[in-house]
N, C-alpha and C positions, 0 to 999 in steps of 0.2 A: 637542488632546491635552495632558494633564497635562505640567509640565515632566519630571517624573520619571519617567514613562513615557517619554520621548522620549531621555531620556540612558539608561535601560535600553536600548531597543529598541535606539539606536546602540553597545552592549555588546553587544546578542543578535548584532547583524548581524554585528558582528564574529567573533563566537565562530561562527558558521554559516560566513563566508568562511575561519576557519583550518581548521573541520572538513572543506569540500568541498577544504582543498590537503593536509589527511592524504590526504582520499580517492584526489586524484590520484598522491599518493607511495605509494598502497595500503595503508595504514594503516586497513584499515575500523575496527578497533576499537578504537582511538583516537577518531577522529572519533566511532564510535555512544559512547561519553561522551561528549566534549567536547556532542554532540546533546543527551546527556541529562540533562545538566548546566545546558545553558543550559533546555532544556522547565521543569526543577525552579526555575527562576529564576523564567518566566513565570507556571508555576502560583502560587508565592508572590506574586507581582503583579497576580494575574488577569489577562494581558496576552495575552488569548487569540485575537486574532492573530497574535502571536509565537510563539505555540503549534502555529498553524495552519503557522507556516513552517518551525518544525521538524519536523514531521510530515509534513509533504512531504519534507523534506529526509530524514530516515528513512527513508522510502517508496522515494525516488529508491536510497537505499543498501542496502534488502532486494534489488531491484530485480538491483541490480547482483551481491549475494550470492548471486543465484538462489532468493532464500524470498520467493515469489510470494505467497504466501496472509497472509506478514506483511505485506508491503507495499500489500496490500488493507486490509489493517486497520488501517495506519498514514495511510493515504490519505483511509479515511471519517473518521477522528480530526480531521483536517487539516478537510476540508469542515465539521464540525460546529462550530468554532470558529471561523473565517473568517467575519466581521463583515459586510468590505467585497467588494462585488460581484464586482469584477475578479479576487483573489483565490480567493475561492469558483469561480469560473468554469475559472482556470485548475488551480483543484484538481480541478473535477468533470474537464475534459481530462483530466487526467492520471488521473485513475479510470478512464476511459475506454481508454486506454494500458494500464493495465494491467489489465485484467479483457481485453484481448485477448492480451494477450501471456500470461493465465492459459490462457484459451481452448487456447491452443498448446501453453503446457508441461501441461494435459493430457491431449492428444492424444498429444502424445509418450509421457506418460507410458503411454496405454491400448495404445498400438502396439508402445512394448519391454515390454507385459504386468503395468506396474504397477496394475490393476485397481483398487482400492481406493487409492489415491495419482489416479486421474484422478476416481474419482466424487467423490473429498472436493473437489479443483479444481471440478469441474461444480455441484456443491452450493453451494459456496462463491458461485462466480459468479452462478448464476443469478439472482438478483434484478436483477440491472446490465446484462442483455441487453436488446434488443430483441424487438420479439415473434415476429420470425422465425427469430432466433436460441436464444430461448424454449424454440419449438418442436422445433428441431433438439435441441439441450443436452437438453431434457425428456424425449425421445422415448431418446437416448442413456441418460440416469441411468436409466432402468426397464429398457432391457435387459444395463445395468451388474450391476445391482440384482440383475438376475433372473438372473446369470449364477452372479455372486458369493454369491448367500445360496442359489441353489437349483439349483446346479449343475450349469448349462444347461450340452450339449454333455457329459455325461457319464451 
């Protein structure tokens, strides 16, 4: 790796380990700068595995904010820029993490009756399931669908 790249990425890392100790003092938005701060660094460097690990590290803090649907989308950003194996791997895990823990919060969401808040989660999701899961989620969004636009049960 370039020298120059090497003395950035040991800035990035740093700048990622002060934003996960805002996190812990609960400063999320703090840290999502300081995150977006250092992303603007890598994009100007093309250093897009650095890229990759703030995007995780985003992900981890939608997560924790409770915005599921960004944290998905901060996650695929992560995997698509993720060079080297091990990293891509542990990003696809944690995609995995979280499209179940979407799974959940929209369950939740259909059960206190936010209808249209669970089929955007199910929509959202569905490409990232398995295919038994597919099936279940697929079989849900139509009678979502059908409840909500054609106003099943009335």
């Amino acid at each position: 790796m370039d020298e120059r790249i090497m003395i950035i990425a040991e800035g990035l890392k740093g700048m990622n380990n002060s934003a996960i100790d805002l996190i812990k003092n609960g400063e999320y938005d703090k840290a999502q700068t300081m995150f977006e701060s250092a992303e603007s660094t890598c994009r100007l460097f093309q250093y897009n595995d650095g890229m990759g690990m703030i995007r995780a590290s985003l992900a981890n803090l939608s997560v924790m904010r409770g915005n599921i649907l960004e944290a998905l989308a901060h996650i695929e950003m992560a995997i698509s820029c993720y060079s080297q194996c091990k990293e891509r791997e542990n990003a696809c895990e944690m995609q995995r993490n979280i499209v179940m823990i979407a799974l959940e919060a929209g369950m939740e969401k259909e059960n206190s009756g936010d209808l249209e808040g669970a089929l955007e989660i199910f929509e959202r999701i569905l490409p990232h399931l398995n295919e038994k899961r597919v099936a279940l989620v697929s079989a849900e969004i139509k009678s979502l669908k059908e409840y909500i636009f054609h106003g099943g049960g009335e």
